[in-house]
N, CA, C and O atoms as CSV, one atom per row, in Angstrom:
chain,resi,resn,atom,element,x,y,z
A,1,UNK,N,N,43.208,150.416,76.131
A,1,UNK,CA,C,43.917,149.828,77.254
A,1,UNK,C,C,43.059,148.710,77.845
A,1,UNK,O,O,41.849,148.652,78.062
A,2,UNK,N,N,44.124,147.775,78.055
A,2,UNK,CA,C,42.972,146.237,78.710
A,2,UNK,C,C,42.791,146.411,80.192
A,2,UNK,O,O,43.750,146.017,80.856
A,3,UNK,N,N,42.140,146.733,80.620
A,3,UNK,CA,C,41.393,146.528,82.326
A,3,UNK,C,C,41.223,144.828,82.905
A,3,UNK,O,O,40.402,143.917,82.795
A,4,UNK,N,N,42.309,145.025,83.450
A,4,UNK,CA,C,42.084,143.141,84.115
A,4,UNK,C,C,40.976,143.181,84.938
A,4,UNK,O,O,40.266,142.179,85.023
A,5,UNK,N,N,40.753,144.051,85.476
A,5,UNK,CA,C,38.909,143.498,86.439
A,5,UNK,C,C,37.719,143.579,85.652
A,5,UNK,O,O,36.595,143.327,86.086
A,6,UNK,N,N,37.973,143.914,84.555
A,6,UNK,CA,C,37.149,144.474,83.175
A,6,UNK,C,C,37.052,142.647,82.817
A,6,UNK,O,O,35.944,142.146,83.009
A,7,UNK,N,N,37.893,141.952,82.445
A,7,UNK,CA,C,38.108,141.126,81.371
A,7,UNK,C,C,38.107,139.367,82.311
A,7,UNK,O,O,37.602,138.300,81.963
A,8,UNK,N,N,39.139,139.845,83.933
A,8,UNK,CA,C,38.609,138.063,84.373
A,8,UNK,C,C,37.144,138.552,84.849
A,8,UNK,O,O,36.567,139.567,85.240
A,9,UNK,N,N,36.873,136.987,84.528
A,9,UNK,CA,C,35.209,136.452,84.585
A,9,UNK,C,C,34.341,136.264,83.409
A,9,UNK,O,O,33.188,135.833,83.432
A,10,UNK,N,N,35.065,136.660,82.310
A,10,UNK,CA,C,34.136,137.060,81.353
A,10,UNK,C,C,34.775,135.686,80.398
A,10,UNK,O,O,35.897,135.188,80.304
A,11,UNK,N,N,33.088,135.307,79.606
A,11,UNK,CA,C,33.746,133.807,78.620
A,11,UNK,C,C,34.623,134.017,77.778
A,11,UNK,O,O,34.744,135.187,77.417
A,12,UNK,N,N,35.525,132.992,77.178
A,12,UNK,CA,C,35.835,133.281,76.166
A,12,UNK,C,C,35.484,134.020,75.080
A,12,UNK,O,O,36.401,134.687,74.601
A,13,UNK,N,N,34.262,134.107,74.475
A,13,UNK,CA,C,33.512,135.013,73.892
A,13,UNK,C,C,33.305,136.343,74.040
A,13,UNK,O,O,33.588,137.179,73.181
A,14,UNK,N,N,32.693,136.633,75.379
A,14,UNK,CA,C,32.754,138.035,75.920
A,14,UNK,C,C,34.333,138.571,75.839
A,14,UNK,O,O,34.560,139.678,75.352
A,15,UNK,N,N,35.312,137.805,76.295
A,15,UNK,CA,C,36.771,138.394,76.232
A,15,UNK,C,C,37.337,138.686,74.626
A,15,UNK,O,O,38.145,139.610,74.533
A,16,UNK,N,N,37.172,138.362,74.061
A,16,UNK,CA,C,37.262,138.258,72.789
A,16,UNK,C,C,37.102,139.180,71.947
A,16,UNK,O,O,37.941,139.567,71.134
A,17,UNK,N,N,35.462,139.781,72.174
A,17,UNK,CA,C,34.821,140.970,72.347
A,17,UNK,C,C,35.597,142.197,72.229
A,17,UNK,O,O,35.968,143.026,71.399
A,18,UNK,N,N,35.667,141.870,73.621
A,18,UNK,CA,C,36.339,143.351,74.699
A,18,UNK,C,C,37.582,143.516,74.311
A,18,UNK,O,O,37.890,144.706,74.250
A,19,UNK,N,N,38.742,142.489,73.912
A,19,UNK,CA,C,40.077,143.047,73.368
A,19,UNK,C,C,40.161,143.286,72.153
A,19,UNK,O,O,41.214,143.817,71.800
A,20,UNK,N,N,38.978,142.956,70.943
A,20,UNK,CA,C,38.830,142.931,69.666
A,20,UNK,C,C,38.684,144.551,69.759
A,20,UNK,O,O,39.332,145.187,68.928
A,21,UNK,N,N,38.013,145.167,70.552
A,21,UNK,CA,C,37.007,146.668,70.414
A,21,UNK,C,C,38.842,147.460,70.909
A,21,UNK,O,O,39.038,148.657,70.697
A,22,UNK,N,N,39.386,147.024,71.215
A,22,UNK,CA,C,40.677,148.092,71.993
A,22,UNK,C,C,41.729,147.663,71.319
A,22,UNK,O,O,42.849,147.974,71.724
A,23,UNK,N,N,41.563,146.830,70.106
A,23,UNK,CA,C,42.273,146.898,68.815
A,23,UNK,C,C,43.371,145.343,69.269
A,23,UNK,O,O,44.080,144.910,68.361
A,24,UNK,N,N,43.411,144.771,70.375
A,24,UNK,CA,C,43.993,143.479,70.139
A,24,UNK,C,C,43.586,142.020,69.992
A,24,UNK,O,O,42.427,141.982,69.578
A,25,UNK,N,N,44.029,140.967,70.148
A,25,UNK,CA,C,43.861,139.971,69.775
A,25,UNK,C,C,43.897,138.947,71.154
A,25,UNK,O,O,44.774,139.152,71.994
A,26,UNK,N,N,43.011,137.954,71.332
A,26,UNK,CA,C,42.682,136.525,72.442
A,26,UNK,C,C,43.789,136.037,72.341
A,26,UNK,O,O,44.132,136.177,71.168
A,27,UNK,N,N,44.941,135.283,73.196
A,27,UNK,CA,C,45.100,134.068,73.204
A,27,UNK,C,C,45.246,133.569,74.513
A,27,UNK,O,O,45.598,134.243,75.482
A,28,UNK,N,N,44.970,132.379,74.518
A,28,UNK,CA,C,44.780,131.550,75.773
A,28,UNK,C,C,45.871,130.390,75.765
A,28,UNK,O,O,46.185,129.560,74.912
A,29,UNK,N,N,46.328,130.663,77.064
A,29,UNK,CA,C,47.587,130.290,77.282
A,29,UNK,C,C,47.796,129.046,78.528
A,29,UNK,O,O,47.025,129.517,79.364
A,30,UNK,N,N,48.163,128.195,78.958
A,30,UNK,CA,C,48.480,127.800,79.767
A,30,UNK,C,C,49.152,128.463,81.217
A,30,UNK,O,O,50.264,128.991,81.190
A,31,UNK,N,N,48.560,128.394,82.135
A,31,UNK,CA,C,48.933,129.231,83.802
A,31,UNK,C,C,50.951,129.049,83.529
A,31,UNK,O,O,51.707,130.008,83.371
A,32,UNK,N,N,51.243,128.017,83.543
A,32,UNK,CA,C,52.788,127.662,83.495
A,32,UNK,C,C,53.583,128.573,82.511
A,32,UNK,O,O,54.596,129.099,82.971
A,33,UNK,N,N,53.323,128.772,81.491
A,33,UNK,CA,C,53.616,129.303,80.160
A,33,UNK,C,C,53.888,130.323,80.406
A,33,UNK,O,O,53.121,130.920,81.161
A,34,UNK,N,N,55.096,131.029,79.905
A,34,UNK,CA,C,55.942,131.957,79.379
A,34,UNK,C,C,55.574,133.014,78.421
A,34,UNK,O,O,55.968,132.568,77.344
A,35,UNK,N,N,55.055,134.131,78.219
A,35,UNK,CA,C,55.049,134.796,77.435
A,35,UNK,C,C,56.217,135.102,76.825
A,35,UNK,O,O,56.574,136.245,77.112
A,36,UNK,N,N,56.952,134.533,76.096
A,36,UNK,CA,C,58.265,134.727,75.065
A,36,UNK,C,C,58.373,135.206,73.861
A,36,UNK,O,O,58.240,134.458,72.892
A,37,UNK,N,N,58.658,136.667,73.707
A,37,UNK,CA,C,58.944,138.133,72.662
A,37,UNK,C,C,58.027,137.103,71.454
A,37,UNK,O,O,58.516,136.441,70.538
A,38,UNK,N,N,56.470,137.259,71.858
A,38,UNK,CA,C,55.582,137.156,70.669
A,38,UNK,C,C,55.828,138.019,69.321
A,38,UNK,O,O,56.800,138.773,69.262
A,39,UNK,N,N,55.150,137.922,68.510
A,39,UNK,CA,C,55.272,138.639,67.218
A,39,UNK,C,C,54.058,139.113,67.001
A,39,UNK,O,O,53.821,139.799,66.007
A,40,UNK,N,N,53.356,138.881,67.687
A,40,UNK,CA,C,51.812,139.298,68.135
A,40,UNK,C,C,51.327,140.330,68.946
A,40,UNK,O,O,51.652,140.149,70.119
A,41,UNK,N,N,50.444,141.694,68.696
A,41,UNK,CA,C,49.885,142.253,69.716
A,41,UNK,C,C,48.976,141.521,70.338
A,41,UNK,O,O,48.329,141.203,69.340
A,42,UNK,N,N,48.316,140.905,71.393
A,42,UNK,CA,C,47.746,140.076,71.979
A,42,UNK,C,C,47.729,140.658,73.105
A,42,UNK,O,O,48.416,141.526,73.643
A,43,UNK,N,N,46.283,139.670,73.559
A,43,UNK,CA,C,46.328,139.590,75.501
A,43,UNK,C,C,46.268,138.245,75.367
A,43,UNK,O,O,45.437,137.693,74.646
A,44,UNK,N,N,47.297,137.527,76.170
A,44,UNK,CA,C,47.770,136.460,76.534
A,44,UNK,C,C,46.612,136.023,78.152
A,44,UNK,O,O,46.372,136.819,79.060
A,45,UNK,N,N,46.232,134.952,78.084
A,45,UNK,CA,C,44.704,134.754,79.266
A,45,UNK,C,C,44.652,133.226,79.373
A,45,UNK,O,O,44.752,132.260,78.616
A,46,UNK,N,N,44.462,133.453,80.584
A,46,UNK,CA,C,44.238,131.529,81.309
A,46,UNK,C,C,43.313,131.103,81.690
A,46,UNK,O,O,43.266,130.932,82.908
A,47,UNK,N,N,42.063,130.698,80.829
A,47,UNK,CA,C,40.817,130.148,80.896
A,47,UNK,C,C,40.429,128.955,81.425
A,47,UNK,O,O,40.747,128.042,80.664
A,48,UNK,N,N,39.848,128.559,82.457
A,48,UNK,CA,C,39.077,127.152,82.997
A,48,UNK,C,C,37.661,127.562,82.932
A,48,UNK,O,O,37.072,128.621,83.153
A,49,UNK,N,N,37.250,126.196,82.499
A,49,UNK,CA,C,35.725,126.049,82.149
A,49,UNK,C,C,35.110,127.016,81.409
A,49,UNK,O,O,33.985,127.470,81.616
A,50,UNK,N,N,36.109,127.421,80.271
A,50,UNK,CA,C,35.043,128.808,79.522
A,50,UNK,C,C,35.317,130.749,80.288
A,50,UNK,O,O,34.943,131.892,80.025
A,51,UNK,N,N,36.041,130.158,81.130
A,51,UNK,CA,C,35.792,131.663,81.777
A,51,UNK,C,C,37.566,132.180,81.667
A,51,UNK,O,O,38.477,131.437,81.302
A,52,UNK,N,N,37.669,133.189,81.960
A,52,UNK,CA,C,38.851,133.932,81.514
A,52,UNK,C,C,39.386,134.280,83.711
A,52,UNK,O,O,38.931,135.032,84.573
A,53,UNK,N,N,40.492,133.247,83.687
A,53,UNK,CA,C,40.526,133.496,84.950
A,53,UNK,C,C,41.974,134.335,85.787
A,53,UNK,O,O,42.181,134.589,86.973
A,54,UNK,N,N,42.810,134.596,84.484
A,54,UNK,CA,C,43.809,135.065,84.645
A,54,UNK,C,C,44.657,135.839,83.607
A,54,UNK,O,O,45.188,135.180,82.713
A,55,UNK,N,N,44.802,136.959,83.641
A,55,UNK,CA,C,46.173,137.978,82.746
A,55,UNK,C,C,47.155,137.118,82.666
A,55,UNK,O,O,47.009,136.132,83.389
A,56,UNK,N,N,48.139,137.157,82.012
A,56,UNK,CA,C,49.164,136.309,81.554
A,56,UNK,C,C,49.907,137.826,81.465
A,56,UNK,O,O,50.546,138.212,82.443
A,57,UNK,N,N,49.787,138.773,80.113
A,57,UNK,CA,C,50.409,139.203,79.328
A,57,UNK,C,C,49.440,139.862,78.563
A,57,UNK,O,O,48.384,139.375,78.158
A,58,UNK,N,N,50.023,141.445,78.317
A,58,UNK,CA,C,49.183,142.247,77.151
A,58,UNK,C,C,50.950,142.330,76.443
A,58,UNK,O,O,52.022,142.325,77.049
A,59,UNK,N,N,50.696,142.393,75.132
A,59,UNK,CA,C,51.881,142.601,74.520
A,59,UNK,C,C,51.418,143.567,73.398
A,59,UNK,O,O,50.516,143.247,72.624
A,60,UNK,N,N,52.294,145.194,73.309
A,60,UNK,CA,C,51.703,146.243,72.179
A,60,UNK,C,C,52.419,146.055,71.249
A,60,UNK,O,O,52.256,146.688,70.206
């Protein structure tokens, strides 16, 4: 399970990490953007300057 106080703050790298180990996949998304019926398990994340500053979307 993804923990959002776990995951904003942490770099791209570190996030990457942490959803790789709980069996899903990064993507970084635009703040505006829509999570629309992916085909992907993913955590969907809105990064400035390297850092992971917002949940979007976990999709199982």
């Amino acid at each position: 399970m993804i923990d959002e106080r776990i995951l904003i703050g942490k770099t791209v790298e570190e996030g990457t990490e942490y959803v790789k180990i709980n069996g899903y996949e990064l993507f970084i998304v635009q703040d505006k953007w829509m999570v629309q019926k992916p085909l992907t398990r993913g955590v969907y994340v809105v990064v400035v300057d390297n850092k992971i500053t917002k949940l979007k979307d976990v999709r199982h």
